[in-house]
C-alpha positions as CSV (number, residue, x, y, z in Angstrom):
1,X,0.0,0.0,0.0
2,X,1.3,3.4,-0.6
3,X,3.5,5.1,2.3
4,X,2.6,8.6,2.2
5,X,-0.9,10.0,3.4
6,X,-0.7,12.1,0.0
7,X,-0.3,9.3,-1.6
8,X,-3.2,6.9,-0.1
9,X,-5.2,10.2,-0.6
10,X,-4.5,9.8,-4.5
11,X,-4.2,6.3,-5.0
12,X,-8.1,5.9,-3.5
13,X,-9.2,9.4,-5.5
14,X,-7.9,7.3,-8.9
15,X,-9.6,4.2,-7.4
16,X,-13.0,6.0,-6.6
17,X,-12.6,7.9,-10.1
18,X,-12.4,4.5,-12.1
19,X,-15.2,2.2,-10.4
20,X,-17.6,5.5,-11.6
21,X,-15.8,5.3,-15.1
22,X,-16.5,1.7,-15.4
23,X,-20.1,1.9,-14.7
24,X,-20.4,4.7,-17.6
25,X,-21.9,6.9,-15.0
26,X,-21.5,10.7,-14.3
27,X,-20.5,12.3,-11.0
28,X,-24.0,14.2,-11.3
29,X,-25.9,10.4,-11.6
30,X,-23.9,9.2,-8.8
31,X,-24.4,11.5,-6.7
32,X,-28.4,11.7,-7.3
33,X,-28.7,7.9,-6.4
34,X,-26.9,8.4,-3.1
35,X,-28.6,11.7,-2.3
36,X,-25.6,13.8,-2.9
37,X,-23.7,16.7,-4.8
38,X,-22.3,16.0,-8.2
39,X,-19.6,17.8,-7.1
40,X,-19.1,16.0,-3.7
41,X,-18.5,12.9,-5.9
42,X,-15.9,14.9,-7.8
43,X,-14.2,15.9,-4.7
44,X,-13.6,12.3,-3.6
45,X,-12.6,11.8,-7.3
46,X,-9.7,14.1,-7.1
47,X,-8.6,14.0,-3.3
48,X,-9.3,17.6,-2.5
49,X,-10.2,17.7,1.3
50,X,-10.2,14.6,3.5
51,X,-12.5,11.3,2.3
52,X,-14.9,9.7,5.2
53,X,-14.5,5.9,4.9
54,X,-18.3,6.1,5.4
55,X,-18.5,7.9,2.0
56,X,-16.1,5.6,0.2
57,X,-18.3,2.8,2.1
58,X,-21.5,4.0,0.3
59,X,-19.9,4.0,-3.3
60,X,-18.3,0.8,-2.8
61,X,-22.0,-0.4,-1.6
62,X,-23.4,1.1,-4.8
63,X,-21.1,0.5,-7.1
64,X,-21.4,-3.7,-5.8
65,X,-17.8,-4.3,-5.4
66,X,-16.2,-7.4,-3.7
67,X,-15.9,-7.1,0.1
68,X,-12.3,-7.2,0.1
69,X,-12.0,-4.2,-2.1
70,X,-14.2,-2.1,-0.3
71,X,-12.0,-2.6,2.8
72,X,-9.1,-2.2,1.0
73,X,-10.7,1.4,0.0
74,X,-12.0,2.2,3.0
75,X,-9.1,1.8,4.8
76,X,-6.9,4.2,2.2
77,X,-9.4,6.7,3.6
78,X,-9.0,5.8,7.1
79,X,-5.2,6.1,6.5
80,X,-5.0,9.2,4.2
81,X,-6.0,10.9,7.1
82,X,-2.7,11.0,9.0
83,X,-0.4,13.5,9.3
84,X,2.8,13.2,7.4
85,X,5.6,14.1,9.6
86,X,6.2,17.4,7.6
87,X,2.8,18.7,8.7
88,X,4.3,19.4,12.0
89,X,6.4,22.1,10.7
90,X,3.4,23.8,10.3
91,X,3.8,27.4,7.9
92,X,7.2,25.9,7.3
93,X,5.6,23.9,4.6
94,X,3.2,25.6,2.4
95,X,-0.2,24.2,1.4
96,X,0.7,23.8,-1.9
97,X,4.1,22.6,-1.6
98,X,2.4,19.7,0.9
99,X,1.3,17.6,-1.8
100,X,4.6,17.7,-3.5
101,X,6.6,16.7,-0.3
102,X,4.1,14.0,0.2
103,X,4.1,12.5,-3.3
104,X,8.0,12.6,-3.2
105,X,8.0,10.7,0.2
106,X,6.5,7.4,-2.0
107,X,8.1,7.9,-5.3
108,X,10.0,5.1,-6.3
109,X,12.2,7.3,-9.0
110,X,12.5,11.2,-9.2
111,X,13.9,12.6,-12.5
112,X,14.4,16.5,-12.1
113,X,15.8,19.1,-14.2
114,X,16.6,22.5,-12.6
115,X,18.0,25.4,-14.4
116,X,18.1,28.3,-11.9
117,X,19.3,26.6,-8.5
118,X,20.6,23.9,-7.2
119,X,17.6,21.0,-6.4
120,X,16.4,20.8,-2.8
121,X,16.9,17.1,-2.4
122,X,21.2,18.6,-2.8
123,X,21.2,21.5,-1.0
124,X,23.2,22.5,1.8
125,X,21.3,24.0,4.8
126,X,23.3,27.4,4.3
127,X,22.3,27.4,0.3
128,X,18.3,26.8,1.2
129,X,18.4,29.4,3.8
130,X,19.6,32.1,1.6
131,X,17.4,31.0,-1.3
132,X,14.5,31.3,1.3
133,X,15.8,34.6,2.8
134,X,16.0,36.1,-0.7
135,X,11.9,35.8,-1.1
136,X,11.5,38.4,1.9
137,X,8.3,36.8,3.1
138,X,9.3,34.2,6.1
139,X,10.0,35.3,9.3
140,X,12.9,34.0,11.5
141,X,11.0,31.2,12.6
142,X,9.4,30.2,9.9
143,X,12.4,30.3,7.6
144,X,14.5,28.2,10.4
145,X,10.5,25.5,9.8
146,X,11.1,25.4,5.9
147,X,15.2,24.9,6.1
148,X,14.8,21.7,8.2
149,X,11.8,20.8,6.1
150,X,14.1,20.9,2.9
151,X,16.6,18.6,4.9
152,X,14.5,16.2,6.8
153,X,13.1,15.4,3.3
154,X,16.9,14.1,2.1
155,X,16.4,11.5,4.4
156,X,14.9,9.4,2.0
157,X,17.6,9.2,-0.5
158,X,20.0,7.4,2.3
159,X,16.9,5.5,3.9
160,X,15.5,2.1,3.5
161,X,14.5,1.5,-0.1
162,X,15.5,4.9,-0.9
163,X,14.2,6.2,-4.9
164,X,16.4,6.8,-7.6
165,X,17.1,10.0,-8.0
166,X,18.4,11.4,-11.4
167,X,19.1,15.1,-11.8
168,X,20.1,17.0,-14.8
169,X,21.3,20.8,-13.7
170,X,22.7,23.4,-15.8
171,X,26.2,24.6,-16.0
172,X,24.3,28.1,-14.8
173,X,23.1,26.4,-11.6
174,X,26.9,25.8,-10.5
175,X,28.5,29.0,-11.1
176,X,25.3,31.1,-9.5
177,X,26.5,32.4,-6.6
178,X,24.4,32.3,-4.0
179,X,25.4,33.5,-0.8
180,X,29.6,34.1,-1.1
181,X,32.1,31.8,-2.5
182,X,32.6,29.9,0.6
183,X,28.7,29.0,0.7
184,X,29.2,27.4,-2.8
185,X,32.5,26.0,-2.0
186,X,29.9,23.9,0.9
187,X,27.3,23.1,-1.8
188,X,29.2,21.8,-4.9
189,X,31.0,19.7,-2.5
190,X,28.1,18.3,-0.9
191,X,26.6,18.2,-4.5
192,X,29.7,15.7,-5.9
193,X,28.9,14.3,-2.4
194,X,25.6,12.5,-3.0
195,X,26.3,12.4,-6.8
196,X,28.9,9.4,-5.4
197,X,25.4,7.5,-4.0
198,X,24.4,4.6,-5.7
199,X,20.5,6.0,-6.2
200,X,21.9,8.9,-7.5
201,X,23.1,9.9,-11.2
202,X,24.2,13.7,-11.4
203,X,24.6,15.3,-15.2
204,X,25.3,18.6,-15.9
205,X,23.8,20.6,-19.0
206,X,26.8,22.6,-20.2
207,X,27.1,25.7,-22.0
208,X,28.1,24.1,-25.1
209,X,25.5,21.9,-25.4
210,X,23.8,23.6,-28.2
211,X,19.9,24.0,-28.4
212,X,17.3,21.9,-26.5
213,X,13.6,22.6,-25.2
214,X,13.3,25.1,-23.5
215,X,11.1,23.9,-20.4
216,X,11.9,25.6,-17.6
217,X,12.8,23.2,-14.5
218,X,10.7,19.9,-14.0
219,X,10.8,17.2,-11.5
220,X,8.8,13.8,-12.9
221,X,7.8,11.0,-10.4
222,X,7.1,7.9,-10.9
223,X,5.9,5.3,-7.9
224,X,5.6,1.8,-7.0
225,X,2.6,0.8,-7.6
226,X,1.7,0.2,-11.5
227,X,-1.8,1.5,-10.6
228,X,-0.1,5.3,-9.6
229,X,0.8,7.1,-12.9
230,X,3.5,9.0,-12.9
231,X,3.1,12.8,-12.0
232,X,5.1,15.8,-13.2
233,X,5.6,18.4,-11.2
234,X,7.2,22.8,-11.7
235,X,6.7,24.7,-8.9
236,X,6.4,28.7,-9.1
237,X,7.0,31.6,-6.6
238,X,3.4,30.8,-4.5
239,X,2.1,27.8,-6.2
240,X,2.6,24.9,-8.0
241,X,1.0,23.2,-11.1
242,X,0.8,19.1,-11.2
243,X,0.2,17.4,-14.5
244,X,-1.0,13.5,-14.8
245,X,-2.2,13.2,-18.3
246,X,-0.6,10.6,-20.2
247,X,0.4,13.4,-23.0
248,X,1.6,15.6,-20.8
249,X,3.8,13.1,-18.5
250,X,4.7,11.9,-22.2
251,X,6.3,15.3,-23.7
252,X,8.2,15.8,-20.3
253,X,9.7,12.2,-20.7
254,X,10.8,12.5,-23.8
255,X,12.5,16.3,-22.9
256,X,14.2,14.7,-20.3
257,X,15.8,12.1,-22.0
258,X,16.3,14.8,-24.7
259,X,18.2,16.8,-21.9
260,X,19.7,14.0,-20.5
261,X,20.9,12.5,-24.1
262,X,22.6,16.2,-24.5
263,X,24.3,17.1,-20.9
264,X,27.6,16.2,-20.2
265,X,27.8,12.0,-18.7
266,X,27.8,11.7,-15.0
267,X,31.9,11.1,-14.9
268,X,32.5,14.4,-17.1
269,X,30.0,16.7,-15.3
270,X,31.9,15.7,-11.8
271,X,34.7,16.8,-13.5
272,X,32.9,19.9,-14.3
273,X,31.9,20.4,-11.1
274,X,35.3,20.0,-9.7
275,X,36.6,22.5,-12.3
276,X,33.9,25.3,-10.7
277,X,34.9,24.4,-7.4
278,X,38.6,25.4,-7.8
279,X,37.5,28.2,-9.7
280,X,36.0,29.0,-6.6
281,X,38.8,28.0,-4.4
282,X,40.8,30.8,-6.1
């Protein structure tokens, strides 16, 4: 079953969506039989707001499926209602930045491209706090909430099981400085530092590398269970925009392995990064 309350959430909100789809019904006639909203039904559909087991009880019950199932449903509800352990950072973790920490929790791969900075899975504590300080909207407190947010979520990639991560970054990303020299000094080598993991393949997009799409930065997840499609997320300044259609998961998989064919292989770009880091040490 999948780990992450976001994920239960979603895994029954695709489960509810396609019992309805295979009975050819509408929200709008489902909701009429059991005396409800069309858009209630929706709601459960897409896992915005918490699901009542009693609720996913009464479609099961309409919808006649096998005992075992309905359990199995009800208890995703039952389940998606617990608190990831992010949630007690409280403002340190947006609302709409929740999802994404919870969906990334049970991915089984992450494939991210970042243009601008360095990813926040191989950041350095210093380099998040400045990137958070630089928005000018986060108090002391809450700054200090979001910088152990962004590093209790890197436990994963040296936990049990941990996803593979594979990151594409831009020459640009290493030679921003953000902070002072010394910061970056701390962050490149931490950056060659989990490029070494096994999970972990780091390629760098160099200057040279001629044209490619021009997509802005990306992250795509993909997840255990065959049933979970694969998600792609971009994130923006206050919100953050999720696409699950199989075209649009499509066009980002084939501009990442576009940008992945193109960047510079994983033993060149750590040479690459070691060439910006005594560049720096100067």
């Amino acid at each position: 079953m999948a780990g992450s309350p976001t994920a239960r959430r979603r895994r029954l909100a695709i489960e509810l969506k396609k019992l309805r789809e295979d009975h050819r019904l509408t929200c709008n006639q489902v909701g009429e039989a059991l005396d409800w909203s069309g858009s209630k039904v929706n709601r459960l559909e897409t896992g915005s707001g918490r699901v009542q087991p009693s609720d996913v009880d009464a479609l099961c019950r309409f919808y006649a499926t096998a005992d075992e199932l309905r359990e199995f449903l009800k208890k995703l509800a039952k389940d998606s209602k617990v608190r990831g352990w992010w949630h007690a950072h409280g403002t340190g973790v947006p609302p709409w930045f929740s999802v994404y920490v919870g969906l990334e929790q049970d991915a089984s791969s992450l494939r991210q491209y970042q243009c601008e900075f360095v990813p926040g899975l191989i950041q350095t504590a210093e380099y998040a706090a400045e990137l958070h300080r630089a928005s000018n909207q986060l108090s002391a407190a809450d700054l200090e909430r979001a910088v152990n947010v962004r590093m209790e979520r890197q436990a994963l990639l040296t936990g049990e099981a941990p996803p593979d991560l594979w990151v594409i970054v831009h020459e640009s990303v290493l030679r921003h400085i953000i902070g002072d020299s010394k910061l970056m000094l701390a962050q490149l080598e931490h950056m060659l530092a989990v490029g070494g993991l096994k999970n972990v393949t780091l390629q760098v997009l160099p200057f040279n590398a001629g044209t490619y799409p021009a997509t802005g930065a990306f992250t795509l997840l993909s997840f255990p269970e065959q049933e979970d499609p694969d998600v792609v997320y971009r994130d923006g300044l206050t919100d953050a925009m999720y696409l699950e259609t199989p075209d649009d998961v499509g066009q980002y998989t084939k501009a990442f392995d576009n940008l992945r064919a193109i960047a510079s292989s994983p033993p060149r770009s750590t040479l690459l990064i070691k060439r910006v880091l005594e560049e720096f040490s100067r």
